[in-house]
Each structure stands twice: as C-alpha cells, then as structure tokens.
C-alpha angles and dihedrals in degrees: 000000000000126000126202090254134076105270084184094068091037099052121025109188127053091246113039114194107211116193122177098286083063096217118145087190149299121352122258104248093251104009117102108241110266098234091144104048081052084046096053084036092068098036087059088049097047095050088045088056097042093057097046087049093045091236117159091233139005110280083190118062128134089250101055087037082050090047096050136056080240126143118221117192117202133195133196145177108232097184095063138072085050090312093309090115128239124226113255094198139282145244129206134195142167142156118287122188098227136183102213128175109231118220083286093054089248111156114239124177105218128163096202121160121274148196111246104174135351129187152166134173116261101233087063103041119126095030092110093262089115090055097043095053086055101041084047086054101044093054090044089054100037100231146119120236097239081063086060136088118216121210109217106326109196124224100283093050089057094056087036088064103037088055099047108018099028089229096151107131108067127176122233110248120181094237132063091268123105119209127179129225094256090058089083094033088062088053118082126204121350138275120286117261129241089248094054106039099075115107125258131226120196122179104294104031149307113343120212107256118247125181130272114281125189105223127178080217093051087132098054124076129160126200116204124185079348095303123115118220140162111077084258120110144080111286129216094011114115116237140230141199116204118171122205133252111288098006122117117251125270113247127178099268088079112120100200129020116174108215109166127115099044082211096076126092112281113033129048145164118265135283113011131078126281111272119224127274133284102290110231092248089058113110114222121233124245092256097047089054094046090050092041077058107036086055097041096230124189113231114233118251084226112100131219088059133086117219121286149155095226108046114078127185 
C-alpha cells in the first residue's frame, strides 16, 4: 500500500513499532511532528483489514490505537514507490482481561496478551511479511504464541498458526477469543479467591498477603522481634493490638509476644469490644504454657485468671 508522501522519512526502521502516543521516532529539528500523515497511515491500513476480513467497520483506526495502551507494528517496503516505501501490513496487539473455560471447563480471569488485528496486503501474501511481523512481536514482547489469545482470527490466521507456530488444538471459549491448550499449561496455580484476596495487618504494619493454608496449628502464632512466623494463624482477617489499662505499650523490641487465641486479652479482631478473660476452668494450649514459661510471667493473686501478660488487674 503506498501512500503520496515519503514512508521513508515517516517511518525509519523497517518495522516501526506505534503505541498511543503515535510517535515513529524522534522528531525532525524544524519540522512539526507528522501525527497526521501516521494518523491517515493507520486508517488506510485498518479499512484495508476490515474488508479483507468482511467486518462491518474498522477495528484498527489512530484514534482507537491513541485511546488505548495497544502496540501497532508496522512494516514497510523502502525500496519501492520510487524509493518512498509502501507499507507491507501490519499486526496489533495489546492485553485483554478475559474470562476463558480450560480443557475442564473450569472458569479462570486472565488479562494475557492478544492479537487484536493482523494484516497484510493481498498482493504481497505468502512472501514471508506475515511471518516476520510475528516473529518481530514475539521477540518484542517476550512471549511465545500458545501464551497468547487470539480475537477473532479469520480463516488464513488459523492456518497461518497451525503451519508456523503448530497451534492446531483450541479450546471453545464463549466469546470471540481462541485460545490453544498450551495456553493453560503455561499458566501455573489458580487465581486467588475472594476470601483470600483482603489485605492483613500484624503488630507493626501491613503484612504481604499469602494464600489460605489449612494448618492443624491454625490457632497458634508466634511474633518474634515483630515478625510472625510458623504456617499457623487466621488468614485474611485484619488485626488489632489493644493494651490494657495501665500496661506499657507494645513496641517492636519485644521478643515474644503470644497472640493466639484472639480471645484472649490484648488482640482482637476488629471491630468489636474486648471479651473477658480466660475463666479459671479454661485449659491453656501448648503454645500458651511453653511461652508463660519461656517470659517468666507472675501469676495474679486475683482469681478467676489464669496468668498472662497480657492480662493486668
């Protein structure tokens, strides 16, 4: 496709990759920047696409590729048109957030990288131009074409895949995307759940989320030098320190800190008020009498509580 201006001066390099801000390069001392030539460049391209592809309008334009974080790659031809260049085709791509079904039909959310729109101009199909833009964007992006998804590829681009790339086995989604078996293969675990995915708070500040573990010791965390550690502990619930009437504050130079059950005086789950202390009759847990001894705590003369740090009379 050739155009009435100089595609040598507008676009340097053989492949010229476009974003939203629509710039090939740096601009010329003296000379205004040629936005609009690009801009009538790409409208050319995406009409051309959209009829070979029997769409009802262009999907490509510079004013969707300006309103989106999209990469367009361009090729071009400088030898021809006199030596003013011709544009080869083009291919762009960008990230979707997409609800896809695996082989199981399990549902996963996933934002991969797709290909939006590829095209090259029918007098110069099967050269090898259609081959060497992909190859060009898989290396700029650093991924491999199973990782992709692919929106509405027509026809050509599936045989196009399954010769170069041996994408044959896809697997039926409910929207207009195509993705491949090894597109779940290449993703490893699963998406965090809504139960997990709330953000924690320990003694001293936020604490970097982890995923849900089922632990026999689930009701026994210890803090040391105001870190937690042992796989023990209640997951996704925020955490508060409360000290007692008449007790210093805790700061962060404290060794040992017992904090399970969150019954106990001292820490609680928010909101809500502070529960009672430990009843006489309550046993206390292993954890709780290897820490009593480990701090050298003096029981209260009160009865009706056990000994505690934490519990002051």
């Amino acid at each position: 496709m050739d155009f009435p201006f100089d595609l040598n001066a507008l676009f340097p390099e053989r492949i010229t990759v476009l974003d939203n801000n629509l710039s090939a390069g740096r601009k010329a001392h003296g000379r205004p920047d040629p936005i609009l030539q690009i801009s009538t460049v790409i409208d050319e391209l995406g009409k051309a696409s959209s009829k070979a592809q029997q769409l009802p309008a262009p999907i490509t334009s510079a004013a969707k590729l300006q309103a989106n974080r999209h990469h367009l790659y361009l090729l071009k031809d400088g030898e021809q048109n006199g030596g003013r260049g011709v544009i080869v085709g083009f291919l762009k791509v960008g990230y979707k957030k997409l609800f896809l079904l695996d082989q199981r039909g399990a549902h996963l959310e996933t934002e991969p990288l797709c290909v939006l729109d590829f095209y090259v101009t029918e007098t110069l199909q099967r050269h090898g131009y259609g081959l060497e833009l992909f190859d060009f964007m898989l290396k700029h992006k650093r991924v491999e074409p199973e990782q992709m998804a692919y929106d509405r590829p027509s026809p050509k681009f599936l045989s196009f895949l399954e010769k170069h790339c041996d994408l044959k086995n896809s697997v039926p989604q409910v929207n207009n995307f195509v993705v491949f078996s090894g597109f779940f293969q290449s993703r490893s675990g699963t998406p965090p759940s809504p139960s997990t995915d709330q953000g924690m708070y320990g003694f001293f500040g936020p604490v970097e989320k982890s995923p849900a573990k089922k632990a026999r010791g689930r009701d026994q965390t210890i803090f040391t030098n105001g870190k937690r550690s042992g796989s023990g502990g209640a997951e996704g619930s925020p955490l508060a320190v409360r000290s007692p009437r008449g007790s210093p504050q805790l700061s962060p130079s404290a060794s040992v800190i017992s904090a399970i059950p969150f019954t106990q005086c001292g820490i609680l789950p928010q909101p809500g008020p502070a529960p009672p202390c430990r009843g006489p009759r309550d046993p206390l847990l292993p954890a709780q009498r290897q820490l009593q001894g480990k701090t050298h705590q003096t029981a209260s003369s009160r009865p009706g509580c056990v000994p505690s740090e934490n519990c002051r009379h």
